[in-house]
C-alpha positions, 0 to 999 in steps of 0.5 A: 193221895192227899189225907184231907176228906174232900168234898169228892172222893174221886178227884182231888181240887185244884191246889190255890196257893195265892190271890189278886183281887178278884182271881184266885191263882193256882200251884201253876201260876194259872189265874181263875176270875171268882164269877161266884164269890165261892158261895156268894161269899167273897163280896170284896175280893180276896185281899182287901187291905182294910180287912186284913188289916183289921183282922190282923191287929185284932189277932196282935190284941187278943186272938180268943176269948170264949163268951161265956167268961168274956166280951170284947170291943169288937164284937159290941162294935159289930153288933151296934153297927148292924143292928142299927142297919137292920130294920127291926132287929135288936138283938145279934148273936153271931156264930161261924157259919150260916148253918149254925145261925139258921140252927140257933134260929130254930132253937131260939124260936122254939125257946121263945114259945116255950117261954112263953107258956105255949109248949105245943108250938114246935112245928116248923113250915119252909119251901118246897127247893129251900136249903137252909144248912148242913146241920140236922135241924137246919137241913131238916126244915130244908126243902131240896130232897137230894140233900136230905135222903141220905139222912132222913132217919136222922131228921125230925119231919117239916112241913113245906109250901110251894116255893115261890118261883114265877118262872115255873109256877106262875099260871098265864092267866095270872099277874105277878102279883096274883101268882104271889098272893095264891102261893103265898096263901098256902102258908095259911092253909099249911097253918090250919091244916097243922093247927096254929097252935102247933105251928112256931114258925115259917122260913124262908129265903129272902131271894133263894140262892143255891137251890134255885138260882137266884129268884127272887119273890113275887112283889107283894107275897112276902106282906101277905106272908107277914100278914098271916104270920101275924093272924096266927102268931107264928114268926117269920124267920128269913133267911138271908145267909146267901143273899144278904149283906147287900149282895142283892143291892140294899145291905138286907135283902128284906127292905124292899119287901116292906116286912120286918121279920121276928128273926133274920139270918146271915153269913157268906158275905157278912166276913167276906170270906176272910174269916168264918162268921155267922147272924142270928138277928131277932126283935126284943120282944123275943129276947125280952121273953127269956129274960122274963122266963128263964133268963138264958138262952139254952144254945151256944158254940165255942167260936160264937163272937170269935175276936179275930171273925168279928173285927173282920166282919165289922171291917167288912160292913164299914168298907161296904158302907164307906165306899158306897158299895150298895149303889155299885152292886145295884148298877153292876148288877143292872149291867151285868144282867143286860148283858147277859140277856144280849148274848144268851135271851135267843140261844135255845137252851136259855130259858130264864135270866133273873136275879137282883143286884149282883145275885144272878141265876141263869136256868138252862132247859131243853125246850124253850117253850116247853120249858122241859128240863135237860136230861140230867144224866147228861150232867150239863152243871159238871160240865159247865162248871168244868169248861169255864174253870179251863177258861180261867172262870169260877162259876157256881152251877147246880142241878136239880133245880126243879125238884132237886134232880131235874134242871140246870142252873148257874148263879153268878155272884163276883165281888162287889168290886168286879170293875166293868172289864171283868163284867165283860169278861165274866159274861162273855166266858159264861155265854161261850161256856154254855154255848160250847156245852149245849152245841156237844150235847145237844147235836 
């Protein structure tokens, strides 16, 4: 029996003991196409040279210096280059995961106010479904119940909207559009209702991940989510820790909303995978009031800006650029999606097909028109997840995609690289895996 605190305490994972590409190779020599990039993580496959490379001759140099006695050259490189690609943002504060950068976030926006002579701002407004971390304040401001349950004591209360989600809450007698105006017009109500001057700031995930499966907002809510943002000087903080790094097609998930947040958060793809990495980006003028106040910001974590993650992440953002990977993930994502949508549009237990670039979420129902979910005791995420690891294929299945107990969905997020024979491959196994599930449970 291993003495390693998995995941779960009833089974033990596969034993991975080696990659090519795309595909992770198990103890057996059995190989698994990675559909799911893990958590949207792994864009560039699992041994892209340039990365390694870059990783490695940083380790030659110097493995770890702690910030608070040092900077490198790496970790100035990194935050120049994304910086200069992130519309807005001036400043970059990099960490080792996505948890800690939405915690530093929080932290930083409740800092601000105080520094700012307005100490009643400590309110936090998120969406009903958001997950933003592990961490206590991070899972606080989360919005999926089941997550959070267990550790209610321990959180301090948020507040929530309705999250932005056509295919369940969209009224028939409402365009897109309309639809997004009206949710997103519950943050104005949320803010009157709390007092604005109670309120330091709303969060949200540019195109929501894990808890929904890749939806993307309604055209036009995140400008009206700006604009009341404004009104009643509260900050917009995305998160794009799953979505981002051009995961949905453009490097930042926010530049096809026509906003500029005060804070964006990234992870997952922002290392590739091939070291642990967190970002916290932020406007000047947020920055510009701790230097004015107190000079410091009163956060920080041993591994922040570690050598070794920082040289992988910049080698990462220069592959993606370099090789035009955006373009790709824009028609890989196009192609995928149609063909999704040629096997599995008519099967019965199908119900929506969305997504952006290669970020896409397939959701499972029991009744078409109904849009009634299936029954959760019957687990169909398990048993999706379960199959199509027999059939060689990682995928990343969820359930309580509704409410956080009810509704199936799969999000498929490969690597930035998948060629067209694996995109062939990834949507034939999945609509075979739902195909072989649904028949079982539902005859």
């Amino acid at each position: 029996m291993s003495h390693v605190l998995h995941r779960s305490l009833l089974s033990e994972p596969l034993l991975a003991t080696s990659c090519e590409g795309l595909y992770i190779i198990d103890a057996h020599g059995k190989r698994y196409l990675d559909a799911c990039g893990g958590a949207a993580v792994s864009n560039l496959g699992h041994d892209n040279p340039e990365v390694l490379a870059a990783i490695e001759k940083q380790l030659n140099n110097l493995a770890y210096a702690h910030s608070a006695f040092f900077t490198t050259q790496a970790l100035e490189d990194l935050a120049d280059l994304l910086t200069s690609l992130a519309p807005g943002m001036d400043k970059v504060m990099f960490l080792a995961g996505g948890s800690e950068a939405n915690e530093a976030a929080l932290k930083l926006a409740r800092q601000y106010f105080v520094e700012k002579g307005q100490p009643n701002k400590q309110l936090f407004i998120s969406r009903e479904q958001s997950y933003h971390g592990n961490t206590l304040g991070a899972l606080a401001v989360g919005g999926n119940q089941w997550r959070k349950k267990d550790f209610m004591p321990l959180l301090r209360e948020s507040h929530y909207i309705s999250a932005c989600y056509e295919y369940r809450l969209k009224l028939e007698s409402e365009s897109s559009f309309e639809y997004g105006q009206r949710i997103a017009n519950e943050l104005e109500t949320k803010i009157l209702e709390l007092g604005a001057e109670n309120v330091a700031a709303f969060i949200a995930e540019t195109v929501v991940g894990a808890t929904v499966g890749a939806v993307p907002a309604s055209k036009g809510y995140f400008k009206r989510i700006r604009e009341i943002c404004d009104q009643y000087n509260v900050l917009l903080i995305l998160d794009e820790v799953m979505c981002g790094i051009g995961r949905t097609g453009s490097l930042f998930a926010y530049e096809v909303e026509d906003v500029i947040p005060d804070m964006v958060t990234s992870a997952k793809g922002l290392g590739a995978g091939y070291q642990p990495i967190g970002a916290l980006l932020c406007q000047d003028n947020i920055t510009d009031a701790i230097r004015e106040g107190s000079g410091f910001f009163q956060h920080g974590h041993t591994f922040m800006g570690h050598a070794s993650a920082v040289a992988g992440a910049l080698a990462t953002l220069n592959y993606i650029i370099n090789n035009d990977l955006l373009t790709q993930v824009r028609e890989k994502g196009d192609k995928l999606q149609c063909l999704f949508k040629e096997k599995l549009a008519n099967h019965p237990n199908v119900g929506d097909i969305r997504g952006r670039g290669l970020f896409i979420g397939i959701e499972l129902v029991a009744n078409k028109e109904t849009k009634a979910p299936l029954e959760p005791s019957l687990k169909i995420n398990q048993r999706i997840k379960k199959l199509a690891m027999d059939k060689g294929l990682m995928c990343y299945p969820m359930g309580g995609t509704i409410d956080g107990i009810n509704g199936d969905h799969i999000l498929i997020a490969p690597a930035f690289v998948v060629s067209d024979e694996q995109i062939g491959d990834i949507a034939r196994i999945i609509s075979e895996v739902i195909e072989e599930v649904t028949d079982k449970v539902m005859a």
